[in-house]
PATOR-656614 format. One record per residue: residue in three letters; x, y, z of N, C-alpha, C, CB in turn. Coordinates in steps of 0.001 Angstrom, whole numbers, plus 500000, padded with zeros to 6 digits. Each point is the difference from the previous one (the first is absolute). Glycine has a CB too. Layout:
PATOR-656614
ALAXYZXYZXYZXYZ;...
end
This chain:
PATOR-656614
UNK509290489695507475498557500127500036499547500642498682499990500200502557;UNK498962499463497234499605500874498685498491500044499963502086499281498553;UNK497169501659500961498933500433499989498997500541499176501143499919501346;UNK497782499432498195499220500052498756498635501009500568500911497227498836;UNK498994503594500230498862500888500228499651499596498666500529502059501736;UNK498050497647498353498937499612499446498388500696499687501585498381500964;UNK497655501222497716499048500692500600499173498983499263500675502659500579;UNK499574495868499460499374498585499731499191499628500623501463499415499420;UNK497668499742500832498822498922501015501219499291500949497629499107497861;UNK501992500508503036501421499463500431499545498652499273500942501283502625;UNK497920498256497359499542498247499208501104500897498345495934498572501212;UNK503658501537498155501005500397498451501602500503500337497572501093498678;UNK502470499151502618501717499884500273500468498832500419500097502078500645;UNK499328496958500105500122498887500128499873498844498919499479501082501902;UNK499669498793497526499826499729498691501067499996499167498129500751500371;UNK502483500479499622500788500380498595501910499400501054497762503189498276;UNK502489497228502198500834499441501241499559499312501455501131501768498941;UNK498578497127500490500070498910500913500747500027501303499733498994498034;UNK501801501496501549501015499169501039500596501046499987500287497547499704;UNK498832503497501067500882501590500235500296499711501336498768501995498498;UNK502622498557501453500873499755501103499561500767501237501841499591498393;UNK498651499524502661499638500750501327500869500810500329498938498437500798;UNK501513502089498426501281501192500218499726501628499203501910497610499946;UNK496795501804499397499143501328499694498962500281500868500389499703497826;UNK499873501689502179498833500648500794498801500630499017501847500621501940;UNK496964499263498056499123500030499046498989501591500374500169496813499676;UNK500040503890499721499018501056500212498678500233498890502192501040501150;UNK497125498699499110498768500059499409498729500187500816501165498722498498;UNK497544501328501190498375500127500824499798501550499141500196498594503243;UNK498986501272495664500537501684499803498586500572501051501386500242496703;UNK497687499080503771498728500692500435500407500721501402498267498141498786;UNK503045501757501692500128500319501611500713500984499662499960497970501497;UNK500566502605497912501325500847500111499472501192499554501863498333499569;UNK498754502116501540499746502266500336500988500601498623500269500371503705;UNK498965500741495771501311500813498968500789500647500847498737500587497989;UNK502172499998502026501112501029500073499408501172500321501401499011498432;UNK498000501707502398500024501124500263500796501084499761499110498843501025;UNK502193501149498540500866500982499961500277500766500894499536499835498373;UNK500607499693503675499872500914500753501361500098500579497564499728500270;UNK503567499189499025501592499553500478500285499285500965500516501664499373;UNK498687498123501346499511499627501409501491498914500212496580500177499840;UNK503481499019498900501008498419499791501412500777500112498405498141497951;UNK501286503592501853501726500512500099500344500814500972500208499994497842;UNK498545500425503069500414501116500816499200499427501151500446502174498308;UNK498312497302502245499835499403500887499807498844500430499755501502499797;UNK500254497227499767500450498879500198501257499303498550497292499914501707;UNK503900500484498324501009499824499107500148498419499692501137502233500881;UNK498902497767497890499682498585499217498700499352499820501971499635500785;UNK497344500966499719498482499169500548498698501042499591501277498701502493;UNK497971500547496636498898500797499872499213500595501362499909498602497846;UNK499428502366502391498863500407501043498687499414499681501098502145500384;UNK498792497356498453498633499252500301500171498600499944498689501747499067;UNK500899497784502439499514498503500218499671499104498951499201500869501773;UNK501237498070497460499066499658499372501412499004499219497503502281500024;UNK502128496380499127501036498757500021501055500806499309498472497623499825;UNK501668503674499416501039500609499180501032501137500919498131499643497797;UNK501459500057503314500569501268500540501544499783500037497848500580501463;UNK502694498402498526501895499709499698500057499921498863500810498710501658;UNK498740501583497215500362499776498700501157500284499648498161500236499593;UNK502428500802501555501489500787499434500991498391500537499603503719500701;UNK500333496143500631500838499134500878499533498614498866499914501329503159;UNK498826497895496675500058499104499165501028500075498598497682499830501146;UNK502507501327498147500613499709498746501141500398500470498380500225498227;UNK502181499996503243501519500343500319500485498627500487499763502651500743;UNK499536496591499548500063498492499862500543499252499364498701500317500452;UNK501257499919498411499583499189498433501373499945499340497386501038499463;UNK502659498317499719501580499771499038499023500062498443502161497795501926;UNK496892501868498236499276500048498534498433500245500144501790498252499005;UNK497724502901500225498895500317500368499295499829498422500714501610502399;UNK497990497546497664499357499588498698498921500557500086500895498057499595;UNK498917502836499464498380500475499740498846499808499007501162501329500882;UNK497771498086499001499059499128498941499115500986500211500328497324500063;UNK499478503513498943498738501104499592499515499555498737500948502126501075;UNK497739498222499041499221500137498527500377501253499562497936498671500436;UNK502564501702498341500391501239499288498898500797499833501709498980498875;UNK498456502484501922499056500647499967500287501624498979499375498433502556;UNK500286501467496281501044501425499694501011500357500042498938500464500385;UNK501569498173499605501799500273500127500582500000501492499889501676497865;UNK499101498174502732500261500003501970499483498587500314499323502820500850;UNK500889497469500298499735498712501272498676500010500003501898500234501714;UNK496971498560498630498506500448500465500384500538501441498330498067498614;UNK500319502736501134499942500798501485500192499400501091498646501175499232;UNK500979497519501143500697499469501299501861500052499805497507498130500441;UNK502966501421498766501396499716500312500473501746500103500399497147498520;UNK499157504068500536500208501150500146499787500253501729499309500492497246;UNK499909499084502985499934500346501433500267499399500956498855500864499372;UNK501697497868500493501433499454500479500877500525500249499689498845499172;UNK500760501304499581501448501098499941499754501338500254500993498768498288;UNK498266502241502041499680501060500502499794499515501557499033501120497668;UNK500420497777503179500016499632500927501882499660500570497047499304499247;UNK503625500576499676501706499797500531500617500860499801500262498170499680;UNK499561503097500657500396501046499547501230500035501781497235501275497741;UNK502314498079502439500820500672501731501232498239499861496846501786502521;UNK503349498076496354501388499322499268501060501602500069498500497654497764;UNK501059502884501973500884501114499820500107501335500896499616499050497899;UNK501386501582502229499889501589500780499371500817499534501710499959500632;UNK498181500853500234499033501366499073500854501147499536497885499733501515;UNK503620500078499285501150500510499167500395499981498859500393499747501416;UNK500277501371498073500394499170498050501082500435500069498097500104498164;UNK502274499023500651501832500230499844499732499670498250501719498746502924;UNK499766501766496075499769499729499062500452499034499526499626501646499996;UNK499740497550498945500231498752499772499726499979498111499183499032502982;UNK502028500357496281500079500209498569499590501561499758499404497359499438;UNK500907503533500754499576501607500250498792500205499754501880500833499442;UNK497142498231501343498614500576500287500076499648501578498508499582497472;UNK500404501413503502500001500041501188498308498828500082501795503001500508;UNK498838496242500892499378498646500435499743499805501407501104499086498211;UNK498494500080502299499964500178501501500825499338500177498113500397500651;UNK502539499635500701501858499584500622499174497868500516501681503908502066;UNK499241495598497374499426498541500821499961499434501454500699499576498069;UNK498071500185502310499896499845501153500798498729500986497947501275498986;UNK501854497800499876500397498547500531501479499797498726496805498735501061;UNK504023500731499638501573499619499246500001498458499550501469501748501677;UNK497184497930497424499539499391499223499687500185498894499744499525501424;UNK501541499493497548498964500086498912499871498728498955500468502558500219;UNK498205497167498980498984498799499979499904500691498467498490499159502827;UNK501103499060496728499641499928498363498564500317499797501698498143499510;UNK498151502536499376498473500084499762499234499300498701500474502176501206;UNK498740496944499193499874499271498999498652500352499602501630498285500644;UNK497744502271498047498107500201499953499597499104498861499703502741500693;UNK499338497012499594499030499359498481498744500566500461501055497391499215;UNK498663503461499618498992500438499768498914498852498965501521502480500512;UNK497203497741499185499020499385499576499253500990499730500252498096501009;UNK498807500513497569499032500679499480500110499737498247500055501814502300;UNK498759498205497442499989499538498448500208500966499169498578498443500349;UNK501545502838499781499452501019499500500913501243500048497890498915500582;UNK503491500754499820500601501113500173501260500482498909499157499381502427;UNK500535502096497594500748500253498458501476500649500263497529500583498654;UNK503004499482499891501505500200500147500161501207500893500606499023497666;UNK498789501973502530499850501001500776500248499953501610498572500387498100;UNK500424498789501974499653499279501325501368499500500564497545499190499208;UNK503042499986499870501145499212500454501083500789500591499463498444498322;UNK501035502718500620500833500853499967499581500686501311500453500055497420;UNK498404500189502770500220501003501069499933499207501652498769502044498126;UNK500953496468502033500177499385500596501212499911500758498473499446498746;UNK502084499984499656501775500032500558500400501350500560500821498388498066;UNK498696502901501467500861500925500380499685500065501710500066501355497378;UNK498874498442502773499273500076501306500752499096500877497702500492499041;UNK502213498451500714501125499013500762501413500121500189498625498750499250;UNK502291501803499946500657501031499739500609500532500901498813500203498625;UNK500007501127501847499991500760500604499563499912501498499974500711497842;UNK498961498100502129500300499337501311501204499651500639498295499353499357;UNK502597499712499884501190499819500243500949500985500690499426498724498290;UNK500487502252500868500971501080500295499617500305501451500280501030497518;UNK498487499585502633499513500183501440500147499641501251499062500179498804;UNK500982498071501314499638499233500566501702499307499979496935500074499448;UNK503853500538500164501261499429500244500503498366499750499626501939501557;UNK499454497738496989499828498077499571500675500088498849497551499056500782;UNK502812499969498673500072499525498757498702499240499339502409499933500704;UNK496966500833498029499363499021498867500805499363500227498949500873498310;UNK500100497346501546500647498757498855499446499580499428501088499356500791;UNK497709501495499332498883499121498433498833500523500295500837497438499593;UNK498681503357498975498245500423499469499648499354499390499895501751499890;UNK499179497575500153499272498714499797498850500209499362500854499083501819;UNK498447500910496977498590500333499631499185499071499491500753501864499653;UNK498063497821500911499553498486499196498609500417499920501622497867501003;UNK497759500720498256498768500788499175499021499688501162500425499623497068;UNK499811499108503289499212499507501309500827499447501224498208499379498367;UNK500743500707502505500466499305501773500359498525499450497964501357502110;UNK501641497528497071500439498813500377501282499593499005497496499417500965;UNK502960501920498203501440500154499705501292500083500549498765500643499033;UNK501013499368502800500638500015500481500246498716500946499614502268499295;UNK500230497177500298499746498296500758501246500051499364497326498497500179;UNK503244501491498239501043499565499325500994501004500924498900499158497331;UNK501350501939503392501369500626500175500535499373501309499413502312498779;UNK501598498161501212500525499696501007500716501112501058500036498018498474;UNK498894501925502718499889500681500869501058500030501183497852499727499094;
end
């Protein structure tokens, strides 16, 4: 299974991939989705599972799913736009609230005995060597977290640059 978080039109994701497989699960709508409260709720009272209702609340169990997880952000400052940031702050209950140490920095212990490729392309006409660098480190460091392997940071100037990759 594999799973694309998005923060596209679904008409310009369709568009740009035609013949996306029915073996992806597509997360996108950025107008519906609750932020992160920070109340743990996904680690201490309903485990794996967000407490608020709403289409993101498995985000952890969806990417424990997955063998390859693809993420398409517009480059925001070197980050994710705020919907996909709050995606991934919405999958936070991917992981324990335990830590253990990992490359000798302390991390949270993994929840699910899964682990999935991470693939991003970021966008945008306008983004500088700065930007890039701290992108990658960010993805990076997602990785580490989230118990994945990078296999590719992707930076393009525009959305219909990506018609050419291969997804």
């Amino acid at each position: 299974m594999k799973l694309i978080i998005h923060d596209l039109t679904e008409d310009t994701l369709q568009k740009i991939y035609p013949e996306i497989a029915a073996e992806y699960i597509i997360i996108s709508d950025c107008d519906n989705i609750q932020p992160c409260i920070g109340c743990f709720g996904c680690w201490l009272k309903t485990p794996g599972a967000c407490i608020i209702k709403d289409a993101y609340c498995e985000m952890g169990k969806n990417i424990a799913m997955c063998s390859e997880v693809l993420i398409i952000s517009k480059c925001v400052y070197g980050s994710y736009s705020p919907f996909i940031k709050n995606v991934l702050d919405r999958s936070i209950s991917y992981i324990h609230p335990y830590f253990t140490f990992k490359n000798g920095e302390m991390h949270h212990q993994q929840r699910y005995k899964r682990d999935f490729d991470l693939k991003v392309i970021f966008y945008g006409g306008d983004i500088t060597t700065e930007e890039k660098e701290t992108a990658q480190k960010l993805v990076r460091a997602n990785a580490v977290n989230l118990y994945c392997t990078v296999k590719s940071v992707t930076f393009l100037d525009s959305i219909q640059e990506m018609e050419a990759l291969d997804i």
